[in-house]
N, C-alpha and C positions, 0 to 999 in steps of 0.2 A: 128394618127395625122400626122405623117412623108408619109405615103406616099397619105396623103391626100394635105400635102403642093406640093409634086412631080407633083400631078394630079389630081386638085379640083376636078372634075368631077366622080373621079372614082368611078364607083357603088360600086362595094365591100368593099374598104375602108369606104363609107358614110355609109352603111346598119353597117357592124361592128359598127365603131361609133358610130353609135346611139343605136346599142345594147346594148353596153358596157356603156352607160349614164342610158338608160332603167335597165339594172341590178344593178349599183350602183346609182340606185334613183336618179338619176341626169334627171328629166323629163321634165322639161324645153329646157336643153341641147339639150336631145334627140329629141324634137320635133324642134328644130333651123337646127338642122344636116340633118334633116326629110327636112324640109322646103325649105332647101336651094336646095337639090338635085331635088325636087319637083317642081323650077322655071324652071327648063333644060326641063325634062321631069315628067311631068303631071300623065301620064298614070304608073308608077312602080307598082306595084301592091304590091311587097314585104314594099316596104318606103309607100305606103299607109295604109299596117297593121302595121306597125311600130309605122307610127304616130299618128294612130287610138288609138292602146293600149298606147302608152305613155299620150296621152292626158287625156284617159281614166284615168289611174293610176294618173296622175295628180289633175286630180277632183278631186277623190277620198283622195288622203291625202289631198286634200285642205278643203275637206267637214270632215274631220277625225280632223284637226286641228281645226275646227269651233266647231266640237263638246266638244270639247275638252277643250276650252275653254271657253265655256257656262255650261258644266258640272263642272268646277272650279270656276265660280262665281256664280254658283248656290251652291256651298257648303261652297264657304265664305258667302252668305248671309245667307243661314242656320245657319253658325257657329255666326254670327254677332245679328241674332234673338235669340237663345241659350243665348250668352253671358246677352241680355239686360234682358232677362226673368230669369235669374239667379240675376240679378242686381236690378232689381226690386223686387223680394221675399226676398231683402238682405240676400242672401245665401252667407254666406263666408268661401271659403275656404283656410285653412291654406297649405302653402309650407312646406315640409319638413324641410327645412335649418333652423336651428334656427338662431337666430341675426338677422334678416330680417329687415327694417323699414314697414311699413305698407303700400307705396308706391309701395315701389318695388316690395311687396309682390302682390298688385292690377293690378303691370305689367303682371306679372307672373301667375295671376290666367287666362289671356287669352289662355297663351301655357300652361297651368295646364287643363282647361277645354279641350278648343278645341285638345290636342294631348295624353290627357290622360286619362279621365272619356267620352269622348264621340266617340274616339276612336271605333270599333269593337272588343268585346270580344269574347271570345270562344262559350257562349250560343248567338250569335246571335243579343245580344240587344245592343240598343246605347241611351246615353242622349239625348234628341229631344222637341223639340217642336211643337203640332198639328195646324193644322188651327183656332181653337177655343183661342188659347194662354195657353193650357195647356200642362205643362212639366211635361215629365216623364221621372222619375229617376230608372234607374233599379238598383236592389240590390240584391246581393245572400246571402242567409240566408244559415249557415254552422249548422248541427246537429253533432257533432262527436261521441258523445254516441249512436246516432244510424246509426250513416254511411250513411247519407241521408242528401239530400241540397235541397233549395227550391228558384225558382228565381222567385222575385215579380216585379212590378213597384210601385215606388210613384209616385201617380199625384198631382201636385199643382197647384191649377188655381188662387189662391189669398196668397198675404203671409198671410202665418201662418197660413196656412190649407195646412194640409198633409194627404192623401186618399191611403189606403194600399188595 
């Protein structure tokens, strides 16, 4: 930047700078520092790949963030569909704290479900809901007398019907 104030124009100063925005993700930057050397002289061939990749990378987290954030509202409304299909089988579950009023206990059952029963466990399964409106509940069955465990689902499609 100092010997870019010396001597707007200077190629090497401009290409560094724009490298150095290009490496600290700064791509915006880097294609303004691209741009501007770009008004002088058209033809740079280096500040042409320069700008090229920086735009590129640009897109790129730009499309990375959009993903990004459709993959997050797609697992709050899963987590939000979960919730009402638990809420309609009146499945209630209890917080561990005793003393609770029953309020705060219904606060509590959203970061009770959503961060901890539907969660990923170690076999691989999660609480869910299918296209049909049937939730299944995974549960691992412990044998200790014979050293052997057995992971089921419960499906319930209407309360008070539960399918093992």
């Amino acid at each position: 930047m100092a010997a870019r104030k010396l001597k707007p124009c200077h190629l090497k100063a401009i290409i560094r700078g724009a490298s150095c925005h290009l490496e600290l993700k700064n791509y915006v930057e880097a294609v303004n520092w691209c741009d501007e050397r770009l008004q002088i002289a058209a033809t740079e061939k280096k500040l042409l790949d320069l700008r090229a990749k920086a735009d590129k990378l640009k897109r790129t987290e730009q499309r990375d963030i959009r993903k990004a954030k459709l993959k997050e509202k797609k697992k709050q409304d899963q987590n939000k569909a979960l919730l009402q299909a638990i809420k309609a089988r009146n499945i209630k579950l209890v917080a561990e704290a005793p003393g609770e009023d029953e309020d705060s206990a219904s606060e509590g059952l959203s970061e009770l479900v959503l961060y901890g029963l539907s969660s990923e466990n170690p076999c691989g399964t999660r609480l869910s809901v299918d296209d049909q409106g049937r939730l299944s509940w995974p549960v691992l069955f412990l044998y200790p007398e014979y050293a052997q465990s057995d992971l089921s689902l419960l499906f319930t499609r209407t309360p008070g019907l539960l399918i093992i």
